[in-house]
TORNU-977067 format. One record per residue (C-alpha): residue number from 1; x, y, z. Coordinates in Angstrom, 2 decimals. Each point is the difference from the previous one (the first is absolute). Layout:
# residues N
NUM_X_Y_Z;
...
***
This chain:
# residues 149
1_2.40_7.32_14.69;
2_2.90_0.01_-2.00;
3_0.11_1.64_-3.84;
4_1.44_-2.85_-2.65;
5_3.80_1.69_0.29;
6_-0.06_-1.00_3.50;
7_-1.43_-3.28_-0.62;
8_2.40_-0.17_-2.20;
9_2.77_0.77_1.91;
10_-1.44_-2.22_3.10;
11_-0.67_-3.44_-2.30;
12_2.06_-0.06_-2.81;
13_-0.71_-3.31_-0.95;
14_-4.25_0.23_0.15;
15_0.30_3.62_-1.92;
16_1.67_-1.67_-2.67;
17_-2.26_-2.82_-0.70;
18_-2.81_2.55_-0.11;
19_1.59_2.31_-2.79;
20_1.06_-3.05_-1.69;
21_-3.58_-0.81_-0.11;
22_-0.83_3.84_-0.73;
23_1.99_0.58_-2.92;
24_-0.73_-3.95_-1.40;
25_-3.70_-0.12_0.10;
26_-1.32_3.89_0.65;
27_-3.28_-1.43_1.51;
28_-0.61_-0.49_4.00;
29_-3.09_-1.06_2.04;
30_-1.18_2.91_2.61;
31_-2.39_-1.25_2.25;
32_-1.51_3.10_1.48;
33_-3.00_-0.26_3.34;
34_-3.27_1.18_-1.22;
35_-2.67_2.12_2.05;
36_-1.62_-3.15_1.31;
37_3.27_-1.28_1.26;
38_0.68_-2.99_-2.62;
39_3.28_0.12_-2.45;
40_-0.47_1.47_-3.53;
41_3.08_-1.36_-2.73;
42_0.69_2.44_-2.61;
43_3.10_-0.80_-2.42;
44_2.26_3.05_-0.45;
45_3.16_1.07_-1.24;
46_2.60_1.56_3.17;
47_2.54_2.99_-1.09;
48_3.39_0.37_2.29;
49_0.44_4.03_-0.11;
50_2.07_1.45_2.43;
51_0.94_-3.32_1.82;
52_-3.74_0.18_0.70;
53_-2.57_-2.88_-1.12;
54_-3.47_1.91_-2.23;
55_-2.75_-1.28_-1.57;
56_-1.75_2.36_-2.43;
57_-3.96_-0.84_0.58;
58_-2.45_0.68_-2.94;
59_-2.69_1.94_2.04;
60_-2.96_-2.37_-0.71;
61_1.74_-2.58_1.61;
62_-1.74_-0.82_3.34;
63_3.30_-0.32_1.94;
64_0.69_3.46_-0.36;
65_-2.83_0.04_2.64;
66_1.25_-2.97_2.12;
67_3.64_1.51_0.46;
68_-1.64_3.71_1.05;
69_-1.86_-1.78_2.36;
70_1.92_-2.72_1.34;
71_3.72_0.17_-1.44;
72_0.50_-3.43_0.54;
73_1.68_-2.12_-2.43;
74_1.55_-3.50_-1.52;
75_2.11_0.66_-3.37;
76_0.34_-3.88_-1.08;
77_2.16_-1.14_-2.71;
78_1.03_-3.69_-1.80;
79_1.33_-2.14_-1.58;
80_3.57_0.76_-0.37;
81_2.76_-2.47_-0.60;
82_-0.78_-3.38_2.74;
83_-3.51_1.43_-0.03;
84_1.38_3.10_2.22;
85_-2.73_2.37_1.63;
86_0.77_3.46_1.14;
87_-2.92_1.78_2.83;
88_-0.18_3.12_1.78;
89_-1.94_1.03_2.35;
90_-0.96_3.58_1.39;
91_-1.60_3.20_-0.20;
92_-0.43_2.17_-3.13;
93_-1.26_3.82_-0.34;
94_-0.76_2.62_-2.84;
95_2.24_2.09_-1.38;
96_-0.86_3.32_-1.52;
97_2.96_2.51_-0.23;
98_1.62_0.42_-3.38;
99_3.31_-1.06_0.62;
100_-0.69_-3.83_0.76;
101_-2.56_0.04_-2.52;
102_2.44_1.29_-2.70;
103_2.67_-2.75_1.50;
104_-2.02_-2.36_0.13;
105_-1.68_0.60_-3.58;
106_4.36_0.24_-1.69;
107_0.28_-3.52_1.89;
108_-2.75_-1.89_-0.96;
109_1.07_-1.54_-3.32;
110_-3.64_0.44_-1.17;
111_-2.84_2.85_-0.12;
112_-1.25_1.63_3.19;
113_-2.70_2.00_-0.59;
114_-0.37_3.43_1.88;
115_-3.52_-1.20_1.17;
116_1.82_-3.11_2.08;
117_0.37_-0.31_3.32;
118_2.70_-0.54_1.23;
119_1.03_-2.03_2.75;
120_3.44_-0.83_2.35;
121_-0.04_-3.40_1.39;
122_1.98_0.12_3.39;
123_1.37_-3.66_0.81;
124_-0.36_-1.77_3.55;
125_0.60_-3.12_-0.90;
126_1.36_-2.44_-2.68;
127_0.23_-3.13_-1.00;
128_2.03_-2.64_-2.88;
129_-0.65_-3.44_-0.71;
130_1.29_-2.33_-2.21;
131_-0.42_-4.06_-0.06;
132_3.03_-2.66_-0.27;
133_0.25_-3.18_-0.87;
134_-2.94_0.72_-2.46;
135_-2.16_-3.65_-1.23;
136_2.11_-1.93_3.38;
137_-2.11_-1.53_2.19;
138_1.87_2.82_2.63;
139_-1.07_2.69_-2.01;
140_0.05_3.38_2.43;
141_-0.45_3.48_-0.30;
142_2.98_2.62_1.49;
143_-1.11_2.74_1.48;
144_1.73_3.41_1.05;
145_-1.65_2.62_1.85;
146_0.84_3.82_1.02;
147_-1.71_1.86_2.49;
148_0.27_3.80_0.63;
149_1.62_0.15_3.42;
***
């Protein structure tokens, strides 16, 4: 699994588009896999801390359970310009010490509380799309894909 710095550093161009979309609309879909094996979506806000992608979990929320039990995830984001998506795909885990918590609470642009949870999301896979030749009758999407190696 690679951290989002190495992402980063390994598609450039797919990075981008998501923290584009990060800093432009604050709000991504998580889908999450739920004891019984069917998705959960939760909308959440992602923090880059560290060159490392967190999401700071309010701990009522029932994915706090899916990710300790299953850390599989989708982080899902659009429209951007063209009608752009941005998805991820891997594995997240809790993190407790008080180092990340503390960098990822100074990165977050908005309140973490200290009763949060606090999860990395590892990345495995991504994925951008955009459309051309929007309202022609050869209207198609674009797609660009990285895969950890």
């Amino acid at each position: 699994m690679a951290t989002w710095a190495e992402f980063t550093t390994a598609a450039p161009a797919i990075a981008e588009l998501g923290l584009t979309q990060f800093e432009k609309f604050h709000i991504a879909y998580l889908a999450t896999v739920r004891k019984d094996g069917s998705p959960r979506v939760h909308p959440v806000s992602s923090i880059i801390a560290d060159g490392r992608l967190f999401i700071a979990t309010n701990p009522q929320s029932p994915k706090r359970h899916d990710l300790t039990r299953d850390g599989r995830f989708v982080l899902h984001m659009l429209p951007g310009e063209n009608d752009a998506e941005f998805l991820i795909r891997g594995r997240a885990r809790r993190v407790t010490d008080g180092d990340t918590r503390a960098a990822v609470t100074n990165a977050a642009g908005h309140t973490v509380h200290d009763v949060d949870w606090i999860f990395e999301y590892d990345i495995q896979e991504a994925m951008m799309a955009y459309w051309e030749n929007v309202g022609q009758p050869d209207t198609r999407p674009v797609r660009e894909f990285w895969r950890e190696p």
